[in-house]
C-alpha positions, 0 to 999 in steps of 0.5 A, a space after each residue: 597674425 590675420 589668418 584669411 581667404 580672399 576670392 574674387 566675386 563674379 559681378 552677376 553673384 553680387 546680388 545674391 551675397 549681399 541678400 544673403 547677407 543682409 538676412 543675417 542683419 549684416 552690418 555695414 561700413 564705408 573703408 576709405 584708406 590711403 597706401 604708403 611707400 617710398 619713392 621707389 616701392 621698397 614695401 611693395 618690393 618686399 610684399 609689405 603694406 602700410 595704410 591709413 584707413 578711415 573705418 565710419 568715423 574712426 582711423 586706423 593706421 595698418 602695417 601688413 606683411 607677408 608670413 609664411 603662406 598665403 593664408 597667413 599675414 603679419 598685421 598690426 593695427 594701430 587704433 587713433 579713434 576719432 580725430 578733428 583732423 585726417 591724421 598724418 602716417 606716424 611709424 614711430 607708433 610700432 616702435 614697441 612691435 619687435 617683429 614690425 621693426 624688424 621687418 621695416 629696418 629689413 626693408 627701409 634700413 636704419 635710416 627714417 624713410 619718407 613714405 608718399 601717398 601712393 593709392 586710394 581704395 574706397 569701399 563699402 564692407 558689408 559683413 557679419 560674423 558666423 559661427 561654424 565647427 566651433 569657430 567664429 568667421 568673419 565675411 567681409 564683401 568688399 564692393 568699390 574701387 582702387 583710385 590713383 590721380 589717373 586710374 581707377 580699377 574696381 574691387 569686388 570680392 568676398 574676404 573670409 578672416 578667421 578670428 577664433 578657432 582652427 585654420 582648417 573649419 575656416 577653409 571648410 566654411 569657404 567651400 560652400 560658398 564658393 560652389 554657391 557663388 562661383 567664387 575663384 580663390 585670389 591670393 593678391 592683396 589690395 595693396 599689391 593691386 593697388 600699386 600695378 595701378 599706380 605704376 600702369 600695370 595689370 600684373 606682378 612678375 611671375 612667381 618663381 620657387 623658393 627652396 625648402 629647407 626640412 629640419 632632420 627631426 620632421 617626420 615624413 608627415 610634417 614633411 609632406 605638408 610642408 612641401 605642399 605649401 611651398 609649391 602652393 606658394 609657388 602656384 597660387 600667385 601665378 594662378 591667380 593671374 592666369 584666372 583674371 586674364 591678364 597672365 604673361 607666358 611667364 606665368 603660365 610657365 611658373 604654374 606649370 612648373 609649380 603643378 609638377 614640382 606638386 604633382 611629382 611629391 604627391 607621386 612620389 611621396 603621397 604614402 608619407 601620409 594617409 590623409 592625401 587624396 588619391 585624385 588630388 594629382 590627376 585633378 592637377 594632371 588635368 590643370 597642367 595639361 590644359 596650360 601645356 598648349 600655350 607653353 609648348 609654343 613658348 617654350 619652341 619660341 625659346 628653345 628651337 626656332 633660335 637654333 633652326 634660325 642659324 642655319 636659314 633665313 626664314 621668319 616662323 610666325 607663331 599662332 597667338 599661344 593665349 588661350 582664354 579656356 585657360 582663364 575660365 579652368 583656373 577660375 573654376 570652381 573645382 580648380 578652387 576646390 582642389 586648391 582648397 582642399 590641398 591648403 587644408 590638408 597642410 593645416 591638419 593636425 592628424 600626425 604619424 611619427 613615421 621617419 622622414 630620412 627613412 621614408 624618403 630613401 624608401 620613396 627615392 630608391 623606388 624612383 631612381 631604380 626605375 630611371 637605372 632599369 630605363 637607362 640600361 635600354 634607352 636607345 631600344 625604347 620606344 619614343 614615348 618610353 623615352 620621354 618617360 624617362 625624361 618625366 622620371 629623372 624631372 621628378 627626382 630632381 624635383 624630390 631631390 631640392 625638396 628634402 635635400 637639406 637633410 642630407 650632406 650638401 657635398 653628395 646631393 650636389 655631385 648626384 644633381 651634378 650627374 642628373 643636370 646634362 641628362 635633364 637637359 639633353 631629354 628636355 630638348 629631345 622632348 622639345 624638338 617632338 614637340 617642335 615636330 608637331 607644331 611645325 608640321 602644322 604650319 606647312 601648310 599656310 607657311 611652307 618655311 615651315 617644312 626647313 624646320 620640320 626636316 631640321 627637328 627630325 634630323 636633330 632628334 637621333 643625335 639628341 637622343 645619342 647624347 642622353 643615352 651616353 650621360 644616362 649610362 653613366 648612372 649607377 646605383 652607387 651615385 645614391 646619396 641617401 640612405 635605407 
């Protein structure tokens, strides 16, 4: 298991790593390393790599994988040492690796697969191994490029491997250097790169939630922290694409989905442990509300020109919703450190015994008592109060998927069965205020624009009608935990 931190470098910082650097007598190598696949990408499909690389006058044939963060990867290097000839990809050689072979037969099948050149990287390391908090880290600046038969595509970044002592001293290490070098946290590997050039793309899909499935015996504690990596899991990967500019409205729709899934188990269930940071989730509020611009406009796109284009003819031109701030706050240095800080947080070892299915009735109930209380005078509440009704109900059913595995999957689905319509009918009441806001700015360049305002305004008392009657159905009784 290769447990490290990658960061991309800015070109101007360079300079400064690499004195830095050679002060420590740094050693230095030239990686020329070859990446393996089928035909139709089977390993890149399933985030596996395989590589030949020439290390100085030595090779090394590498299998990496996926595991289950993205601080974590399965790796299993095969040393050939020195050979009079390039040596040829020979995946007979993990034959006695059970988790490698479990992991190619998952992928390729039983069947001997042929695997083809599909990219190059050619690399000059300059690293040196330092000593902190008791651990040994390894820093790696890797300067070069990926090279295809037609493309080419530059490689600077700063790699930190821990090779001995705990997670948590690695992380602690990185901080430093990325105030002083402005360093952004970037969770896509070489190989991942590597195979968008080969096929003449910037960037991999967005990346959607996994489900979490808690083991009863965890205790709140253990429980927490295993949320939060499954929502890092979640935002890094979408987040890194936002940093390097070359996002689609879908990443930027996973980030912000990722940010409150996160943000809604920090608020709701943040006593679970004493270790979490208070200013964690508004730092994140922060992040969520300056992607919200883009989104907003996107998610008008889908949800109600559509419907407003039914009842008239008109076309709505939209302004261009890529913001290039975006970029420049989610490769900023605080945007890494809070990242950081939260991948520690899930690698502490600090435990409390409190009882996970106690807490989360506790942290529940709290929650959905509100939602009643609000429910028991929707139609007198204010606007604002309303769609904060619509952010409480999100929220538990984001705490909900979260620590459902512990409960009977016939009651939780019944309550989700229930939540579901009133979840929806509040998204698009929300949508269509939104929708209010954007359009009232577009009157004045384009007047087809006042159709669609009239057509919202109209829209929103029926809406609102339609949630309030599916939120008085709740009751206290529909609660499937237990205090």
């Amino acid at each position: 298991m290769e447990i490290e931190l990658k960061f991309q470098l800015p070109e101007s910082k360079k300079k400064s790593v690499l004195q830095l650097l050679s002060k420590q007598k740094a050693q230095k190598i030239q990686l020329q390393a070859k990446y393996y696949d089928t035909a139709d990408r089977l390993l890149a499909k399933n985030y596996v790599a395989i590589r030949l690389r020439q290390e100085g006058e030595h090779w090394v044939q590498t299998f990496k994988a996926a595991s289950k963060n993205h601080l974590q990867r399965i790796e299993e290097d095969i040393y050939l040492g020195k050979c009079a000839n390039e040596p040829e990809l020979d995946l007979s050689l993990y034959k006695h690796n059970q988790t490698v072979q479990t992991v190619l037969r998952d992928v390729l099948g039983e069947e001997p697969a042929e695997l083809q050149l599909q990219f190059q990287t050619d690399v000059q390391r300059t690293f040196h191994v330092f000593e902190f908090e008791g651990a040994q880290i390894e820093v790696c600046l890797d300067d070069g490029e990926i090279r295809t038969p037609t493309d080419q595509a530059k490689i600077c970044e700063v790699e930190f491997e821990l090779k001995q002592g705990s997670a948590q001293s690695l992380i602690n290490f990185t901080k430093t250097w990325v105030d002083k070098y402005q360093l952004w946290l970037d969770v896509r590997s070489k190989a991942e790169r590597g195979n968008l050039l080969a096929i003449g793309k910037t960037v991999s899909p967005a990346t959607k939630a996994k489900s979490l499935s808690l083991e009863k015996n965890v205790s709140a504690e253990q429980a927490i922290k295993l949320i939060i990596e499954n929502t890092l899991n979640h935002i890094l990967p979408n987040a890194a694409a936002i940093a390097d500019g070359v996002a689609e409205a879908d990443h930027i729709h996973q980030a912000r989905v990722g940010l409150r899934r996160l943000r809604s188990a920090l608020k709701h269930f943040s006593n679970w442990s004493a270790q979490i940071d208070p200013t964690w989730e508004s730092q994140l509020a922060d992040i969520f509300r300056a992607l919200g611009q883009s989104r907003d406009n996107d998610a008008i796109q889908d949800s109600v020109i559509p419907l407003v284009k039914e009842v008239c003819d008109f076309d709505f031109p939209f302004p261009e919703s890529v913001d290039s701030s975006v970029s420049q706050l989610l490769s900023h240095t605080k945007t890494t450190q809070l990242f950081l800080a939260l991948l520690s947080f899930t690698y502490s070892e600090h435990e409390s015994k409190s009882k996970l299915s106690k807490q989360a009735a506790k942290s529940l109930t709290k929650l959905y008592q509100k939602i009643l209380k609000d429910a028991a005078q929707f139609s007198k509440l204010e606007v604002e109060q309303q769609h904060r009704t619509r952010k409480r109900v999100k929220q538990l059913r984001y705490c909900i998927d979260f620590i459902a595995a512990i409960y009977p999957e016939k009651e939780v689905q019944q309550f989700l069965n229930k939540l579901q319509p009133i979840q929806e009918y509040l998204g698009f009441y929300n949508d269509l205020f939104v929708a209010e806001q954007i359009f009232e700015q577009q009157t004045a360049e384009y007047p087809q624009f006042l159709f669609a305002l009239g057509w919202v305004k109209a829209q929103q008392p029926h809406v609102a009608k339609k949630a309030d009657k599916k939120l008085q159905a709740l009751s206290a009784q529909d609660a499937f935990w237990d205090e």
